[in-house]
C-alpha positions in Angstrom: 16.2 4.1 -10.7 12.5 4.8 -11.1 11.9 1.8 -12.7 13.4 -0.4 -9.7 11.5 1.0 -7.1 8.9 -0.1 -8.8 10.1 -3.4 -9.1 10.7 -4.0 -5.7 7.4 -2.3 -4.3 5.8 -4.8 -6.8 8.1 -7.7 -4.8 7.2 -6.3 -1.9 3.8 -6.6 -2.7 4.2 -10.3 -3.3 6.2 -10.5 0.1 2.8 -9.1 1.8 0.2 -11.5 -0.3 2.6 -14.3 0.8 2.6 -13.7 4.7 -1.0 -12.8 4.9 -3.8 -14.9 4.0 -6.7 -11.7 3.6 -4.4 -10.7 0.6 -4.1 -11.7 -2.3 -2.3 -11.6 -5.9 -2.9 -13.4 -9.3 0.8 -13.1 -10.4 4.1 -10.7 -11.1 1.8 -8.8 -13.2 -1.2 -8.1 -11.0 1.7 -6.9 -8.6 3.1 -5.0 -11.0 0.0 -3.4 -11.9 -0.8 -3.0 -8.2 2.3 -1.1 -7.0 1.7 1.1 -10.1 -2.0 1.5 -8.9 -1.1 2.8 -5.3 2.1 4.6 -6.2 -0.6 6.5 -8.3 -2.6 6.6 -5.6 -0.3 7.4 -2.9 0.7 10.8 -4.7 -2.9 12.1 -6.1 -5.4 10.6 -4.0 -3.8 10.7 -0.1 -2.4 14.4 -0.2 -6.1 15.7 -0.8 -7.6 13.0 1.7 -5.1 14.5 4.3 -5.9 17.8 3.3 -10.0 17.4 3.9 -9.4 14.4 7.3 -6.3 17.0 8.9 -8.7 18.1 11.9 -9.3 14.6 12.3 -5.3 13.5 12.6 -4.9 16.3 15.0 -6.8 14.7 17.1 -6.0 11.4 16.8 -1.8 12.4 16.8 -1.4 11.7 13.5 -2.9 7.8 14.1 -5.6 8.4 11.4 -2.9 8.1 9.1 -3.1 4.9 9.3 -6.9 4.3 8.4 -5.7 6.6 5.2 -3.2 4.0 4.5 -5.0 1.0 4.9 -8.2 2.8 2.9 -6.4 3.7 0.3 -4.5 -0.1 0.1 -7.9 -1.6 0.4 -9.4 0.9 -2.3 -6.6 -0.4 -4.8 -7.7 -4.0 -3.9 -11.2 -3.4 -4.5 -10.6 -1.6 -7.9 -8.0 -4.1 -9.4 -8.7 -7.3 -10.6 -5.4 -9.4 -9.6 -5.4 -7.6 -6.6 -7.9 -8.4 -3.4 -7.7 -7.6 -0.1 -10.6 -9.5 2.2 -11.3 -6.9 4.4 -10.6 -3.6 6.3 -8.4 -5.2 9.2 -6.3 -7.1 6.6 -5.9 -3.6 4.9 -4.4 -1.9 8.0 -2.4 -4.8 8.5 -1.1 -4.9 4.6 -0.5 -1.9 4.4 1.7 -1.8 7.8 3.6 -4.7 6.5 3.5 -3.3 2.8 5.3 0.2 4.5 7.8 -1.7 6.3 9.0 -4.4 3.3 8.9 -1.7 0.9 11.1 0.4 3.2 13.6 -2.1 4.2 13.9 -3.2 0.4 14.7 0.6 -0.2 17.4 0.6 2.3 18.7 -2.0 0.9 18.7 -0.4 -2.7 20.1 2.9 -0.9 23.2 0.9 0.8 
């Protein structure tokens, strides 16, 4: 089960590098590697950047969650070879659409 999540955050991934130009992948690999990368990520790295930004998201209702998001997807761009993303903006909007394809492809898995 593990295994085909991963699979299909890595399509996913490939859905995102093919509807927006600022991103982009080598191959099935790189995408591979990439979902691994922010899966990793996602459960070491974001828990303790909510932790230290919290008074921050109170603020903003929670909407700084989504500068997390795109930092961190922009931090595994900039880290990974196969994997770029152009700029900040195209990181908030890769990692909206990355949220939303990776979710629907779940419900799909789930039904």
């Amino acid at each position: 089960m593990l295994l085909l999540v991963w699979i299909l955050n890595a399509v996913a991934l490939l859905v995102v590098a093919y509807i927006l130009p600022g991103i982009t992948l080598a191959s099935f690999g790189s995408a591979l590697i990439a979902a691994l990368v922010l899966g990793l990520l996602n459960a070491v790295v974001k828990p303790l950047l909510i932790l230290l930004t919290l008074p921050l998201t109170i603020v903003t209702l929670g909407l700084f969650l989504l500068v997390l998001n795109a930092l961190v997807f922009w931090f595994a761009g900039s880290i990974l070879k196969g994997f770029q993303v152009d700029g900040f903006w195209w990181a908030v909007i890769g990692a909206i659409v990355y949220s939303l394809v990776s979710t629907a492809l779940a419900g799909l898995l789930a039904s």
